[in-house]
N, C-alpha and C positions, 0 to 999 in steps of 0.2 A: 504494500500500500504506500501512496504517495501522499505529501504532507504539506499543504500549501499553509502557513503561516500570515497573519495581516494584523497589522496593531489600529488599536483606535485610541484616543484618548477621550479621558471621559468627561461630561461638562456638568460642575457641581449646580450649574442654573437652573437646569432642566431636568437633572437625573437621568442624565441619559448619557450617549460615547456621540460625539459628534458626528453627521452625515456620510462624511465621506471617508472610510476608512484607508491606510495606506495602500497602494501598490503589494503584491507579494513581497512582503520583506525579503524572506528566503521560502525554499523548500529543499526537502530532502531528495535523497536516491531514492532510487526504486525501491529499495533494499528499508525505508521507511527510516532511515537515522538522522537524528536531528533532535535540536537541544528546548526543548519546548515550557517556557517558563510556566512555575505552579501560580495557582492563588497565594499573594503573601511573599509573591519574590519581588526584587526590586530589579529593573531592571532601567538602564541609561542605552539611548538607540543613537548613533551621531551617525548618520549617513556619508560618506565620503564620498566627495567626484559631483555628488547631484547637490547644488545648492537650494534647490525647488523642492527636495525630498521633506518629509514630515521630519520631529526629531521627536522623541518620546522620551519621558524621564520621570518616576516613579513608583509606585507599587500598584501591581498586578490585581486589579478588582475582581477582573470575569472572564471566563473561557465558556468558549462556544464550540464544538466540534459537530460540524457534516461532515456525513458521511454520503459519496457520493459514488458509488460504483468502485471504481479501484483504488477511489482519491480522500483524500478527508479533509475538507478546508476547516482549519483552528481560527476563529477570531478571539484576540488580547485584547481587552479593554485595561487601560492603564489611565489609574489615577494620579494626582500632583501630591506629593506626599514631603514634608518637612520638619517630622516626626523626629526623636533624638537616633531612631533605630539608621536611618540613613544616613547621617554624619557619623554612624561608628561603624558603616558597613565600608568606605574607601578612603583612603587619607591623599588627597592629591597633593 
């Protein structure tokens, strides 16, 4: 099975992940391997080469998976998160 991946970020306004989610961020091989964030990870996305790309940065509210014939699209909703947990998760 094949693993199409897509982040949205989420909008505290309306309770919802804003309209348009990214592009396939990534996807897997056939072979289905790929590193698929849980609910409660945190996760920093900086796109390099595309300046128009989204950038996401966060913690991980919601997973979506279809399943679609031999495929599975995963959507991420990622929340804005400023919590003491993310200042001891990287020291830049």
């Amino acid at each position: 099975m094949k693993y199409f991946v897509t982040f949205q970020q989420f909008n505290p306004g309306n309770g919802r992940p804003i309209d348009h989610p990214s592009a396939s961020d990534f996807e897997t091989d056939d072979k289905g391997f790929g590193m698929v964030p849980h609910v409660g990870d945190f996760v920093q996305i900086e796109p390099l080469g595309n300046e128009g790309a989204p950038r996401f940065s966060g913690k991980v509210k919601h997973r979506l998976f279809r399943y679609l014939a031999d495929n599975c699209h995963v959507n991420i909703v990622v929340e804005d998160y400023d919590g003491p947990e993310w200042a001891e998760t990287i020291k830049e």
